[in-house]
N, C-alpha and C positions, 0 to 999 in steps of 0.2 A: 402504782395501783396495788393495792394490798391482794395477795389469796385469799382464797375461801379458805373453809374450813377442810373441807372436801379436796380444793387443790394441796394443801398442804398435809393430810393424811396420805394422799396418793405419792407423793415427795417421799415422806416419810419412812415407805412401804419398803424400800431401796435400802434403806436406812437405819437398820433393827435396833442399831446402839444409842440413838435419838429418841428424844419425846417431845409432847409437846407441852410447856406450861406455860399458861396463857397463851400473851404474844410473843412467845421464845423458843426456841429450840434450845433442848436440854442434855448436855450427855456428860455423864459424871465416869472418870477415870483414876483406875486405882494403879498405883507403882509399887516397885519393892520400898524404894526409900525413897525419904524425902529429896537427896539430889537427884534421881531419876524425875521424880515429879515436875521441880522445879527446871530440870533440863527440859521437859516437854515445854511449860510454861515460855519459854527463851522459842525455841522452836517454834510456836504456834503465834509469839511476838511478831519474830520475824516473815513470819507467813502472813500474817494479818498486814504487816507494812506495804508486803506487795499487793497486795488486794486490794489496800483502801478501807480494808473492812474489819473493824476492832471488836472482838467479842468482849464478852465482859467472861473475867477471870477469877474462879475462886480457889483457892490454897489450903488443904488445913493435912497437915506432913506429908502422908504420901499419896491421897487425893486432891484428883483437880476434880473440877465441877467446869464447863463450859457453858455459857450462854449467849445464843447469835439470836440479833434482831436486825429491825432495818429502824435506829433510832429518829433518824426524820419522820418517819410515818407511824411509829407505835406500834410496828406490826413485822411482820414478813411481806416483801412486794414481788412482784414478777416483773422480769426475772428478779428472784433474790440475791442480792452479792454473797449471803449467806449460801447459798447452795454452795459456791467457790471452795467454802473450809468443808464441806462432805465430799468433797472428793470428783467434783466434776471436771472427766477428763478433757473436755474442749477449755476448760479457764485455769489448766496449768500453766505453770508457767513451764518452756523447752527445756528439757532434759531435768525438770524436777523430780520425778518420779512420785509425785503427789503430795501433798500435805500433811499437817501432823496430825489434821484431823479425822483422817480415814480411815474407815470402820474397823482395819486389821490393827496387828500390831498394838494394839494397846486392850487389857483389862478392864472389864466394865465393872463397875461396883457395884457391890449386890443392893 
């Protein structure tokens, strides 16, 4: 079942380094260089592996651009698997200390 509009601003609210475009969650990250970039890109690979859930990946040297949907439905669904890569501490995985998607630790782009 897809969220509202409404449900997915209040998600959001948690979430400062996300937006939302259309039906995606949006959050663009900036590195010193391009192999820091690319190192996250690997990181967030194998993040999505355990999850099940493959965002769509954009590169261009030392910004990533992230975008998570729920591609069966065209949307965001509840629950979203997508919530998993913002850093929802019941759908870590034991002793991960969270994902490479969480809100710290990385540069937003202006």
């Amino acid at each position: 079942m897809k969220l509202t509009d409404n449900e997915i601003r209040l998600r959001l609210a948690a979430h400062p380094a996300w937006s939302l475009e259309g039906d995606k969650l949006r959050r663009s990250v900036k590195f010193k260089t391009f192999i820091e970039a690319f190192g996250f890109i690997s990181q967030v690979a194998l993040w999505a592996e355990k999850l099940n859930h493959h965002p769509e990946l954009y590169n261009s040297y030392n910004r990533v651009v992230i975008d998570l949907t729920t591609h069966d439905t065209g949307g965001l669904t509840h629950p979203s698997s997508a919530e998993r890569h913002l850093g929802s501490r019941s759908t870590r995985p034991a002793g991960s200390g969270g994902g490479p998607l969480d809100d710290q630790d990385h540069r937003d782009c202006p």
